[in-house]
NUMARKOL-481360 format. One record per residue: residue in one letter; chain; residue number from 1; x negated, y negated, z of N, C-alpha, C in turn. Coordinates in pm, whole numbers, plus 50000, padded with zeros to 5 digits. Example, Ala and Ser with C-alpha at 12.3 -4.5 7.8 and 13.67 -1.06 7.14 Angstrom:
<recs>
REC  r  c    k   n_c1   n_c2   n_c3  ca_c1  ca_c2  ca_c3   c_c1   c_c2   c_c3
REC  A  A    1  48681  50569  50780  48770  50450  50780  48680  50330  50780
REC  S  A    2  48715  50225  50708  48633  50106  50714  48710  49997  50787
</recs>
This chain:
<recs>
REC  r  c    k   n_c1   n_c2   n_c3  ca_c1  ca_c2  ca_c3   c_c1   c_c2   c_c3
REC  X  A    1  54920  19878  53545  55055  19898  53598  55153  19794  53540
REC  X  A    2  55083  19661  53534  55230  19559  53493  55193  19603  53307
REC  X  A    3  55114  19655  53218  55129  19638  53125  55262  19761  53116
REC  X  A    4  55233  19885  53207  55359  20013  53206  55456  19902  53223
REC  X  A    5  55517  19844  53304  55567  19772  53321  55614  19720  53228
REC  X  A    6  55599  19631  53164  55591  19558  53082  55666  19641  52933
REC  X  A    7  55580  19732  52912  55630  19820  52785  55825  19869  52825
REC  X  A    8  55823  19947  52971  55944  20000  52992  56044  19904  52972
REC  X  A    9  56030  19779  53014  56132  19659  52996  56161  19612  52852
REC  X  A   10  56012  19635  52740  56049  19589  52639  56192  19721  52568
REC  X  A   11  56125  19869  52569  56216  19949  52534  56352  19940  52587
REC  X  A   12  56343  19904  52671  56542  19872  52714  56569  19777  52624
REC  X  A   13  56484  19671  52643  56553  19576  52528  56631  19592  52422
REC  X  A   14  56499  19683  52345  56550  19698  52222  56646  19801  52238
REC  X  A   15  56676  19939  52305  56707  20032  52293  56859  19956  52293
REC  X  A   16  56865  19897  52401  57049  19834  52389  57057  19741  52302
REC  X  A   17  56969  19699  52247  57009  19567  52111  57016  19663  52072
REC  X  A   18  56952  19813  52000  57043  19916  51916  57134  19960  51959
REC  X  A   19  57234  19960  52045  57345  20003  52122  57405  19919  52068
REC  X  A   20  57479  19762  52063  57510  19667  52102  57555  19710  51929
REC  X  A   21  57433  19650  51858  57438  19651  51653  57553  19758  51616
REC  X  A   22  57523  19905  51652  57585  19997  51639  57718  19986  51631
REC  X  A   23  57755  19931  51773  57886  19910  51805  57919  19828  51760
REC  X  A   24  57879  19699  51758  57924  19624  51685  57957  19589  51557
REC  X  A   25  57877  19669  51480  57797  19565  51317  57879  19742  51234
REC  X  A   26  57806  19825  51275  57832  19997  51213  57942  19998  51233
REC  X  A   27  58029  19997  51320  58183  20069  51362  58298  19986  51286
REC  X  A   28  58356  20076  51247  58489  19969  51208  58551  19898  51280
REC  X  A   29  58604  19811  51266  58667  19687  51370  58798  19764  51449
REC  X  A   30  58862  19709  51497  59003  19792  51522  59081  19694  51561
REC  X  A   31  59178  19684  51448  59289  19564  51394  59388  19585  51508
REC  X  A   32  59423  19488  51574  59599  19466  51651  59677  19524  51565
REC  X  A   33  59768  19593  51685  59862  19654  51600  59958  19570  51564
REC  X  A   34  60005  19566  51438  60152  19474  51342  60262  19472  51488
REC  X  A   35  60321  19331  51495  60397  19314  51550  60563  19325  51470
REC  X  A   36  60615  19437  51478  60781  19485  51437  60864  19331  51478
REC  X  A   37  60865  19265  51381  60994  19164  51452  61143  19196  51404
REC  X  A   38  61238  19156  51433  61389  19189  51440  61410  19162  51294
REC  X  A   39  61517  19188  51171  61540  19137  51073  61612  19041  51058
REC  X  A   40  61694  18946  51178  61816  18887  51187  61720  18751  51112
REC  X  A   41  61799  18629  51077  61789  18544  50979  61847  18442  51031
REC  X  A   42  61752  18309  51039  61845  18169  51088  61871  18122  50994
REC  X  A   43  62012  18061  50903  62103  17936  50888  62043  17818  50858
REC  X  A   44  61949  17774  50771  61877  17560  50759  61993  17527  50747
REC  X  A   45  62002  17428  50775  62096  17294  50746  62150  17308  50590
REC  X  A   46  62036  17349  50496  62094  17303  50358  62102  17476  50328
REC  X  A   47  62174  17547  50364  62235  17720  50368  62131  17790  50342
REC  X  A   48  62009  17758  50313  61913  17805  50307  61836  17920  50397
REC  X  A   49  61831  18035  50473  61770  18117  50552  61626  18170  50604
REC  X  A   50  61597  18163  50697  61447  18196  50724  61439  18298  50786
REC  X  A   51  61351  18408  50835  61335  18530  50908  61260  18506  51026
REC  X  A   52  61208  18609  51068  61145  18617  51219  60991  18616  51141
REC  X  A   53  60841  18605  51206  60761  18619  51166  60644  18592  51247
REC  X  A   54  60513  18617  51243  60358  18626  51352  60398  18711  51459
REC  X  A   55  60292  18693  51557  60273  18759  51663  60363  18716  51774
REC  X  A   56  60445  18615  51727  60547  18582  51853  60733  18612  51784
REC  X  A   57  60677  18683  51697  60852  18680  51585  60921  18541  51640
REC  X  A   58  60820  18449  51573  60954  18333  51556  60995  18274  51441
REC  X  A   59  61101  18230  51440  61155  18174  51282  61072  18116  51210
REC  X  A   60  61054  18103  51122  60968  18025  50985  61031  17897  51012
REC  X  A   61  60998  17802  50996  60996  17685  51006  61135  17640  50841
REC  X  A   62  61228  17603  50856  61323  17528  50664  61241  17459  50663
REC  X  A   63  61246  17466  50559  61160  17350  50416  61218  17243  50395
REC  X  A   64  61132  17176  50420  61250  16995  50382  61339  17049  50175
REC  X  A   65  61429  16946  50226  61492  16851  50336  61541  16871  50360
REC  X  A   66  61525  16992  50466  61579  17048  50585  61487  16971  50700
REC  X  A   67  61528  16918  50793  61429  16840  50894  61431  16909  51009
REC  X  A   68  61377  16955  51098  61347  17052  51217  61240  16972  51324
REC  X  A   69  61320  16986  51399  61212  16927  51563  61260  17017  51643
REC  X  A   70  61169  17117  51671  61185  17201  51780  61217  17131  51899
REC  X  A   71  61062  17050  51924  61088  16961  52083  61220  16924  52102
REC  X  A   72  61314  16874  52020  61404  16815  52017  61521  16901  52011
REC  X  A   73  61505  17000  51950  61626  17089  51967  61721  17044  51841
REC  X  A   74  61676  16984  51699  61773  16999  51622  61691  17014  51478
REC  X  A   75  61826  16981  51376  61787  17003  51249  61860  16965  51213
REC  X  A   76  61877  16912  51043  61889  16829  50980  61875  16866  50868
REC  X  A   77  61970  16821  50749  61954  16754  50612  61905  16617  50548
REC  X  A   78  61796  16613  50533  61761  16466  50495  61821  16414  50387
REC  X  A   79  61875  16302  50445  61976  16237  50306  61859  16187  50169
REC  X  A   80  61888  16198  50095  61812  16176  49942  61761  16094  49916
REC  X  A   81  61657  16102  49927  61537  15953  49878  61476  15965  50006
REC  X  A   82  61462  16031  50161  61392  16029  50235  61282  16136  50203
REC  X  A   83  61187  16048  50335  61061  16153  50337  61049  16138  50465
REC  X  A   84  60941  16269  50554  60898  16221  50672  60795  16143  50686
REC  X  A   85  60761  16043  50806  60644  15967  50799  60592  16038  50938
REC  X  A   86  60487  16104  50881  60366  16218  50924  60357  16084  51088
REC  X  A   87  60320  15945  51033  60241  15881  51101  60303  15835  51240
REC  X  A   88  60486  15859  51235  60488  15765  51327  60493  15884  51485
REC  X  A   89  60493  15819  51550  60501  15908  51689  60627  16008  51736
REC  X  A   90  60740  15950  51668  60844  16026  51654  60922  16088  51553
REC  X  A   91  61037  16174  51565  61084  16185  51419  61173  16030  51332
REC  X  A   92  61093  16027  51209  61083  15888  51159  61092  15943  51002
REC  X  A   93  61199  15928  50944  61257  15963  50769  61200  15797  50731
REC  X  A   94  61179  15773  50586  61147  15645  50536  61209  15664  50424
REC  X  A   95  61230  15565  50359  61323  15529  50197  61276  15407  50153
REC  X  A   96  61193  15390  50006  61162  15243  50001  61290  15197  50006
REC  X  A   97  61284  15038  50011  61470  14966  49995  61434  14910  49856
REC  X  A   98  61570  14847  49842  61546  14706  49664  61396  14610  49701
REC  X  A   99  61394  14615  49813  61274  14458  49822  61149  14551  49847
REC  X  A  100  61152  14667  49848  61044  14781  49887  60983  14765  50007
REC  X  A  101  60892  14694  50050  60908  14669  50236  60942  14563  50287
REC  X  A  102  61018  14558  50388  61035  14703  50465  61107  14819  50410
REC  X  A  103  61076  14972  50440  61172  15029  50410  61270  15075  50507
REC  X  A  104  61394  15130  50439  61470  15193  50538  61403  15301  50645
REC  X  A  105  61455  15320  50728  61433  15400  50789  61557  15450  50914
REC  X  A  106  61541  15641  50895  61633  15687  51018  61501  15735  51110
REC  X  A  107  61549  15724  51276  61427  15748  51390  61535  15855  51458
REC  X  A  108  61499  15942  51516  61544  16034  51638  61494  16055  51742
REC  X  A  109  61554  15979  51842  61474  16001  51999  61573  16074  52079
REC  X  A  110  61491  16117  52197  61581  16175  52300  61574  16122  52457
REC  X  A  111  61657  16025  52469  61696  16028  52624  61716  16110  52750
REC  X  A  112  61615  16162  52829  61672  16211  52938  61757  16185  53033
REC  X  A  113  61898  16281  53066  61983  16219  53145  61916  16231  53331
REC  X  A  114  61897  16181  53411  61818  16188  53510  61967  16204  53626
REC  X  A  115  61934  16316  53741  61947  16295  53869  62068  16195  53869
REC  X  A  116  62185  16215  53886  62288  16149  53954  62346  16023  53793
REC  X  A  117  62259  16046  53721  62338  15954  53605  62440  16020  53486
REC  X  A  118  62501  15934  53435  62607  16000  53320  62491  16016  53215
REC  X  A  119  62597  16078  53082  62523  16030  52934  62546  15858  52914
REC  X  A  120  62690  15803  52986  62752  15692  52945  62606  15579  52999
REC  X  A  121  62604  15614  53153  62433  15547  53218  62304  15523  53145
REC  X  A  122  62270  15684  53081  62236  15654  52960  62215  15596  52822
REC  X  A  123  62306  15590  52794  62357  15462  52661  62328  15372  52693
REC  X  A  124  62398  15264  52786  62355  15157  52842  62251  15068  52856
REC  X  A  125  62159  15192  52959  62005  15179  52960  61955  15161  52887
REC  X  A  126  62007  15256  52766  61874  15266  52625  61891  15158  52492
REC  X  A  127  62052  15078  52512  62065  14972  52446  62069  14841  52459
REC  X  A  128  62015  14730  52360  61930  14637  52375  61953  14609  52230
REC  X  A  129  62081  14491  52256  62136  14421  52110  62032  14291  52078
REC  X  A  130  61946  14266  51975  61857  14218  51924  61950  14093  51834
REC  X  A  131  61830  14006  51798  61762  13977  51821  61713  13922  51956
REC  X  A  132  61812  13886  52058  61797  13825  52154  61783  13918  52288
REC  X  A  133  61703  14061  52234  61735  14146  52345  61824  14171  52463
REC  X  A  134  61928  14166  52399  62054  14164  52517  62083  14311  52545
REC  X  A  135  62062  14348  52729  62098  14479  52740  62258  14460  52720
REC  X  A  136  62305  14596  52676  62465  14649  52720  62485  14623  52827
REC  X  A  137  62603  14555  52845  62672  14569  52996  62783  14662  53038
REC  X  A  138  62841  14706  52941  62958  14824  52922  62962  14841  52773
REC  X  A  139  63032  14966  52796  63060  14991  52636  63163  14975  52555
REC  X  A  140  63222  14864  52533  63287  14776  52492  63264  14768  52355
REC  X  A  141  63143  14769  52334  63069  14750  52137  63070  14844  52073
REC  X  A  142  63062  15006  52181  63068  15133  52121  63213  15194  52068
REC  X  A  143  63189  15228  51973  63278  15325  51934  63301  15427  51916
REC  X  A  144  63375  15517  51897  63325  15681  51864  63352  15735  51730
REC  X  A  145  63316  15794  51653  63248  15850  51533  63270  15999  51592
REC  X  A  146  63370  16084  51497  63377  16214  51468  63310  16262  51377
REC  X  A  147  63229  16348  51363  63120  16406  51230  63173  16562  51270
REC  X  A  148  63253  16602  51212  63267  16786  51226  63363  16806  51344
REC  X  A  149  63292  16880  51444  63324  16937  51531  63265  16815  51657
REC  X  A  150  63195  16744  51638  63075  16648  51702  63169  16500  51704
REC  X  A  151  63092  16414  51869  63202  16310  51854  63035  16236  51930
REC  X  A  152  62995  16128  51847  62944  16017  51813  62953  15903  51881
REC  X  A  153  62902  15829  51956  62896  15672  51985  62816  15609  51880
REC  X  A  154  62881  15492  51832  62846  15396  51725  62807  15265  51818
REC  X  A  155  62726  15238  51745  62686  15089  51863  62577  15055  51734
REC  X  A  156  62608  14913  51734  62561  14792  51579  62463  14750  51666
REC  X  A  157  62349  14778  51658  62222  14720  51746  62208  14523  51715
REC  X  A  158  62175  14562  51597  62123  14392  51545  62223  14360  51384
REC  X  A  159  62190  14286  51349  62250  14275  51232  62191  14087  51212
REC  X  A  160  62070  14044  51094  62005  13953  51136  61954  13961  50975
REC  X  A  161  61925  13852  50916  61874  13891  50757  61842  13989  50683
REC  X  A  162  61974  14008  50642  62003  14123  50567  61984  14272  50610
REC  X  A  163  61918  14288  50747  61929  14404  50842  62021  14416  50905
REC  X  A  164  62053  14529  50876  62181  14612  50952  62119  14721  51020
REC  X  A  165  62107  14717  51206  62047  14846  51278  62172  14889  51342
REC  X  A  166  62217  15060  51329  62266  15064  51402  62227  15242  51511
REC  X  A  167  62286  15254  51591  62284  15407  51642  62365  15460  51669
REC  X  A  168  62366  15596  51701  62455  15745  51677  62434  15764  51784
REC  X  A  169  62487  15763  51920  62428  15816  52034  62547  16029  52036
REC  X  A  170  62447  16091  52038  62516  16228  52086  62452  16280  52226
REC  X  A  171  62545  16299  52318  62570  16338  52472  62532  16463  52445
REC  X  A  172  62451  16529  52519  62385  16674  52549  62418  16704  52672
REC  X  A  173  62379  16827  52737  62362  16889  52872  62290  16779  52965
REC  X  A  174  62127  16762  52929  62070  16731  52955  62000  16598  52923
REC  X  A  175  61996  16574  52824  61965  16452  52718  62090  16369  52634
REC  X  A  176  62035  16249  52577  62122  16132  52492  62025  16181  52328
REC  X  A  177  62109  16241  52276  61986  16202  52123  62045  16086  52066
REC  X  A  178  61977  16030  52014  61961  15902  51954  61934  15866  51769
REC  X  A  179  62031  15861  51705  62004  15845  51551  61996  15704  51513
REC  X  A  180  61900  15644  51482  61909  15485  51446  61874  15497  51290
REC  X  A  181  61951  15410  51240  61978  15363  51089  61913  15185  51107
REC  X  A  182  61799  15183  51020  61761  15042  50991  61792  15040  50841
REC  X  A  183  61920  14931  50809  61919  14904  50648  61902  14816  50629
REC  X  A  184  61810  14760  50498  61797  14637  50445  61838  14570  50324
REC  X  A  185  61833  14502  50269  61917  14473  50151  62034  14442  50178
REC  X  A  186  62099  14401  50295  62296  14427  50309  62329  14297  50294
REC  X  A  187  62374  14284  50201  62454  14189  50115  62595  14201  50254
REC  X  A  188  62650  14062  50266  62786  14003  50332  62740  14018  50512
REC  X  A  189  62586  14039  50509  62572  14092  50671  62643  13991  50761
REC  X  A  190  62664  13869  50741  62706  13770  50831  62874  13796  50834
REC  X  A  191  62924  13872  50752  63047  13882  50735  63127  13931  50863
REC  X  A  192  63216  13926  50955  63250  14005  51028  63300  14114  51036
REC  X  A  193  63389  14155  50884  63495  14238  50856  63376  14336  50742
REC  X  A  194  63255  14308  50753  63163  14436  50708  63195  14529  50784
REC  X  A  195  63246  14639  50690  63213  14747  50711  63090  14798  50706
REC  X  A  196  63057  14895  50902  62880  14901  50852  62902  15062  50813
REC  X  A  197  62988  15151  50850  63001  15263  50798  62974  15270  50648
REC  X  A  198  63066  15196  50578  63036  15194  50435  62918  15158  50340
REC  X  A  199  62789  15097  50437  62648  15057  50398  62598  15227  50337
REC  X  A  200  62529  15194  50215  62495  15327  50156  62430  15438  50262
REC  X  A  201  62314  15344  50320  62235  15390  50431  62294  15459  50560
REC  X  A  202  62352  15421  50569  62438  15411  50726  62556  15553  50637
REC  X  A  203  62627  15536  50563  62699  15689  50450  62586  15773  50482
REC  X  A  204  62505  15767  50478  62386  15884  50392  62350  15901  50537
REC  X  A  205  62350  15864  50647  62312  15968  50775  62448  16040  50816
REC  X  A  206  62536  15931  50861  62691  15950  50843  62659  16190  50800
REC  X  A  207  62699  16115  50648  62667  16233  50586  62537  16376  50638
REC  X  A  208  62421  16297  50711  62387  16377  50762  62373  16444  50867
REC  X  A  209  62452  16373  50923  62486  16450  51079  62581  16549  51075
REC  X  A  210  62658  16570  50948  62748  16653  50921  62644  16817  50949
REC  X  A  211  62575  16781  50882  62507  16899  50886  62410  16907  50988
REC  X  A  212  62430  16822  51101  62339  16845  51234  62343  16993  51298
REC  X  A  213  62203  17035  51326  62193  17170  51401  62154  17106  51543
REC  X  A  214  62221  17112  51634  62180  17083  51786  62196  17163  51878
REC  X  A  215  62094  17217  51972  62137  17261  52106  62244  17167  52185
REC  X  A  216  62315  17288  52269  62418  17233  52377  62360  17120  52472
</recs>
């Protein structure tokens, strides 16, 4: 009896491992159907256009140096001689300088505006004039910077052997984005009547915020 037994259990076995092969291994597969995305076309920074595309029709990603941070909600023309640095934690462009390191570098962060504060609360908070870490006490140091249609806070972070830091603060809905320019090499830095606009470095974001893509 257990060998009957025994036999009937083995034939199921196999009988559905031949079921299973069949279906599986014999039959043709059956492909997802193509997802139809829209034909409309986004605008890069450098006039360049991308389409819709995958299973979620979303834009193709511009090609540097076109610079794109979704998380962040913008885009960019990278001024000439930058690259991205894969490594750092945020968006981080690099440029060797004349002395090669350090190099230049532009960073883009984003400030959240929180519960009952301004963008101006913001600023404040997030600046911290170096070397001697001095927070802002008002904005007195800031200035404003028109780029386009776009209006800019300028604020000279440090300025300390031959470094010139400064930032771009732009006011959002929701957030402060943040453009910092570290230049090195700046000849007259102790000067007072430097112009830091006119630093090549500090031109060449200048210049690229012209072509900033930002959410509201």
């Amino acid at each position: 009896m257990k060998q009957l037994l025994a036999g009937v259990v083995i034939l199921f076995v196999v009988g559905f491992g031949t079921f299973l092969y069949r279906n599986v291994v014999e039959r043709p597969y059956v492909t997802a159907p193509e997802v139809a995305c829209t034909m409309e076309a986004k605008v890069c920074p450098d006039g360049s256009a991308v389409g819709r595309g995958g299973p979620r029709c979303e834009f193709a990603p511009c090609a540097f140096p076109n610079v794109e941070e979704r998380a962040l909600g913008v885009s960019f023309l990278a001024p000439e001689g930058y690259a991205l640095d894969a490594s750092s934690g945020s968006l981080t462009l690099t440029k060797p300088s004349l002395s090669g390191n350090p190099a230049h570098t532009i960073t883009v962060r984003s400030y959240p505006i929180a519960p009952g504060e301004s963008a101006e609360d913001v600023m404040l908070r997030a600046t911290r004039f170096q070397p001697a870490d001095e927070p802002a006490a008002d904005l007195s140091r800031f200035a404003p910077l028109s780029v386009g249609e776009r209006t800019f806070r300028e604020v000279t972070l440090e300025r300390f052997e031959a470094l010139v830091h400064t930032r771009y603060y732009l006011a959002r809905e929701k957030d402060v984005l943040a453009f910092d320019i570290v230049e090195h090499d700046v000849t007259g830095w102790t000067d007072p009547s430097l112009s830091i606009r006119s630093l090549p470095e500090h031109a060449a974001l200048i210049s690229a915020l012209s072509s900033l893509q930002a959410a509201p």
